[in-house]
C-alpha angles and dihedrals in degrees: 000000000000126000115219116236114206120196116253133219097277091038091053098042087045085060095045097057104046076054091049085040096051087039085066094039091061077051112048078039082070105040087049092047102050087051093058090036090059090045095051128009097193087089108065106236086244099067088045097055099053092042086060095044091040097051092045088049082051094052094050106044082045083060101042088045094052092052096048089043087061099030078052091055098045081051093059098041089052085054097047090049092053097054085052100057095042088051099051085053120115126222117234118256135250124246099237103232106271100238103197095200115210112263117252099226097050116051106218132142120284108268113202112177107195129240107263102217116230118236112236103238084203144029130231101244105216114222125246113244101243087223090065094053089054086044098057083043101046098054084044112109118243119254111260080232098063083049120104114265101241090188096041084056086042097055095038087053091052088052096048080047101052095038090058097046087059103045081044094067090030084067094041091048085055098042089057098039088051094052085051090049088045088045100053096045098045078056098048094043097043100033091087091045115043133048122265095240100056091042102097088039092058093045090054099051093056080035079067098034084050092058093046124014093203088068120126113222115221116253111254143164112230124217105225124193082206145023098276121175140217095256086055078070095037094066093043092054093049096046094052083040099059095045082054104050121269089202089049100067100302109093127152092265092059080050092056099045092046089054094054105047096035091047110032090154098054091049104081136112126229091264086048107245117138123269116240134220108249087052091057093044098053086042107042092114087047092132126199124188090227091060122125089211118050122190124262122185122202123254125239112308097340131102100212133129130232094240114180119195 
């Protein structure tokens, strides 16, 4: 028959705590992953999320392991110690029966006093064999309370769900406002420059460069209303640039890339030689006051433009 174990105090506060424990670690995962989230949008926020609240479970139940693994070793050498001092015990002796035997001189009856047993102040205790302890334990059923909470995952899973779903149609809500904003100043800065009939032409070819910076724009010759310059577009290119992120893929190098193959005929010196990459990106904020395009640079966090009527 088996005997029920109940948990006691220390065993129930111990348990309290990993759930309150592992209650902070889901929080600080989505602190943590909306940092990164905010730094970088290529990992979904829900995997961040669960690598963050996995590692730090991982952490902790490596912690918690480790301790019970030692506490579990002193235990048995405290047990192993015990048995041999019980068994190096020795019993205490009996006392062999006193026989008074008649005296030959003197004829008298035999006279045999009894041994008069001692009484045995302690008993040997017998030790317990540990097998049978684990045993008992192991065919004990385990306490609904050590057991993983199936509603509390369930509930965290529904929370990382929802939440990136959310953050899911929230990015696609700015991605979408942010190619409006680039269209209608691309329109705004090029319309009294360029011809009407290149004008959707020119806004698709920086529409695709806007959804991938390694995109390489098509060779054409535009057809301007004015002189315009190279730096006219390379102030175009940088102000769309740094609302997009020059440390996210559009660095002054992809500008200058961009300008040249999108522009061969502006980028050219005055003896006519072509200018290269690495020129138009260490230039793109060179200002005249004769340009078309001035700079303009973005307020703090914000990605509009300075648009005059």
């Amino acid at each position: 028959m088996y005997t029920k174990i109940s948990l006691s105090g220390f065993e129930r506060f111990f348990t309290a705590i990993c759930i309150a424990i592992s209650a902070i670690n889901l929080f600080i995962s989505f602190i943590v992953a909306g940092y990164w989230y905010g730094e970088s949008t290529v990992i979904p926020y829900t995997v961040l999320v669960a690598c963050n609240f996995i590692l730090l479970e991982v952490v902790l139940y490596s912690v918690i392991a480790g301790m019970s693994g030692i506490g579990s070793l002193l235990d048995k050498k405290s047990k192993k110690k015990r048995k041999s001092i019980q068994e190096n015990s020795v019993a205490p002796a009996t006392i062999a029966p006193k026989v008074i035997e008649p005296a030959i001189a003197i004829p008298a009856p035999v006279i045999v006093t009894e041994a008069i047993p001692i009484p045995v102040e302690s008993v040997k205790e017998e030790p317990v064999p540990e097998n049978t302890v684990e045993e008992s334990n192991a065919s004990e059923p385990t306490s609904p309370a050590l057991q993983p909470s199936v509603e509390r995952d369930d509930k965290i899973m529904e929370i990382i769900s929802r939440s990136a779903k959310e953050n899911e149609e929230r990015r696609t809500q700015f991605i979408e406002m942010r190619k409006e904003i680039m269209e209608e100043y691309v329109y705004w800065a090029v319309a009294p420059l360029l011809d009407e009939s290149d004008l959707l032409a020119f806004w698709l070819e920086y529409k695709q460069w806007i959804e991938s910076p390694t995109y390489q724009p098509r060779k054409r010759m535009w057809k301007w209303k004015v002189k315009v310059t190279s730096r006219d577009m390379r102030h175009l290119t940088w102000n769309i640039a740094k609302r997009m992120g020059m440390d996210k893929g559009y660095s002054t190098k992809t500008c200058g890339r961009f300008i040249k193959t999108m522009f061969p005929e502006l980028c050219l010196k005055r003896d006519g030689s072509q200018c290269t990459e690495d020129y138009l990106a260490n230039n793109l904020l060179e200002e005249r006051e004769t340009d078309f395009i001035k700079i303009d640079k973005p307020e703090p966090h914000s990605i509009a433009f300075h648009i005059r009527d």
